[in-house]
N, C-alpha and C positions, 0 to 999 in steps of 0.2 A: 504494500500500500504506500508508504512511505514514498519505494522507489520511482513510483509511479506518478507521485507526486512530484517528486526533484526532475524527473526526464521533463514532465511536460513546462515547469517552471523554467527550464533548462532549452526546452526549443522556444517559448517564448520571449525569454531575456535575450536569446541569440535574433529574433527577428526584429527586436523593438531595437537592439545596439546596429542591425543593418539599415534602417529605416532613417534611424538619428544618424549615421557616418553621413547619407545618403543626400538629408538637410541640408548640413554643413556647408557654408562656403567654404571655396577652394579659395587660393591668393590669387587667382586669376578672374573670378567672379566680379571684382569692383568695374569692370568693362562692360559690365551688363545696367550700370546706371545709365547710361545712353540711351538705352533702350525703353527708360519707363520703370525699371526695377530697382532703384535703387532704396537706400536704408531707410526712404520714408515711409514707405508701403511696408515695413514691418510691424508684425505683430509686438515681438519684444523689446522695440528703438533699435539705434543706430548701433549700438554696441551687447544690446541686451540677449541676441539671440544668439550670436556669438557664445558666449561665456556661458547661457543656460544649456544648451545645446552639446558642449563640450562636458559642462560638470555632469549631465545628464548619461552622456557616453561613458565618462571616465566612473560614475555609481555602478552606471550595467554592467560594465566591465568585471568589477570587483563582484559583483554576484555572482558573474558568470562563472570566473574562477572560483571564487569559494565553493558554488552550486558542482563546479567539476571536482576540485579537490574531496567533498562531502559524496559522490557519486562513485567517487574512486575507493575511498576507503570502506562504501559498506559494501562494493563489486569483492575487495579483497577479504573483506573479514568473512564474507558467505563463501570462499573458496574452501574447498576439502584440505585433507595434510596432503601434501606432495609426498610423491613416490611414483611408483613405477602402476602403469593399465596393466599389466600382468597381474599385480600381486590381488586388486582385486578383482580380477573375473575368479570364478568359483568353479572348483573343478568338474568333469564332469563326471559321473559316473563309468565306470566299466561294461560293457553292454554284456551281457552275461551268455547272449548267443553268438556265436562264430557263421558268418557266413559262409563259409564251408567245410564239413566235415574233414578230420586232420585223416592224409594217408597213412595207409598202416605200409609199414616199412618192411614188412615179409611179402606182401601182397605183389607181384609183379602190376604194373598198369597196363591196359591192354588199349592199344591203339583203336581209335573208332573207326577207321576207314579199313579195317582187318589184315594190315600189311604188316610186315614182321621187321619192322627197319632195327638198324643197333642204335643202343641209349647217344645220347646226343653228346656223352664226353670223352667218346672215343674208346670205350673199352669191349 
């Protein structure tokens, strides 16, 4: 539950810090007063959305990481002991029938196609 709470907190702070970079004037934006856009038409003044805008970035920021560092540490505390995927798979039983009956060793074997050839190691 928790975690589930952090992930989504966690893809939220990440869209609200791309939206606010997004805002931002660049150092080349002051070229765009020509145009009709200049600091008047802002909501925050001439300097105010600037500095909101950045302190805004630089909160999300620090969420962010906290929110990762806080994501990472209960990722590792629910990790098993290390060791080896051998040690726990569980063995399996012994199957207690043989799929084919053992030959008996007096028994000569007798060829199915009824030809009498000699044993195959040369004697």
């Amino acid at each position: 539950m928790l975690i589930s709470i952090l992930l989504v907190l966690h893809v939220v702070v990440a869209i609200v810090i791309v939206v606010s970079v997004l805002l931002q004037q660049g150092q080349g934006a002051n070229a765009g007063a020509a145009f009709g856009s200049g600091s008047s038409g802002t909501v925050f003044g001439a300097r105010g959305a600037a500095s909101f805008l950045s302190r805004m970035t630089a909160v999300l920021a620090t969420v962010f990481m906290l929110n990762s560092a806080a994501l990472a540490w209960i990722a590792a505390r629910d990790v098993a002991e290390p060791g080896s995927l051998l040690e726990r798979i569980e063995p399996v039983p012994a199957l207690e029938e043989e799929l084919a009956p053992p030959a008996d060793e007096d028994e000569e074997e007798e060829d199915d196609d009824g030809l009498d050839l000699p044993p195959p190691d040369g004697r």
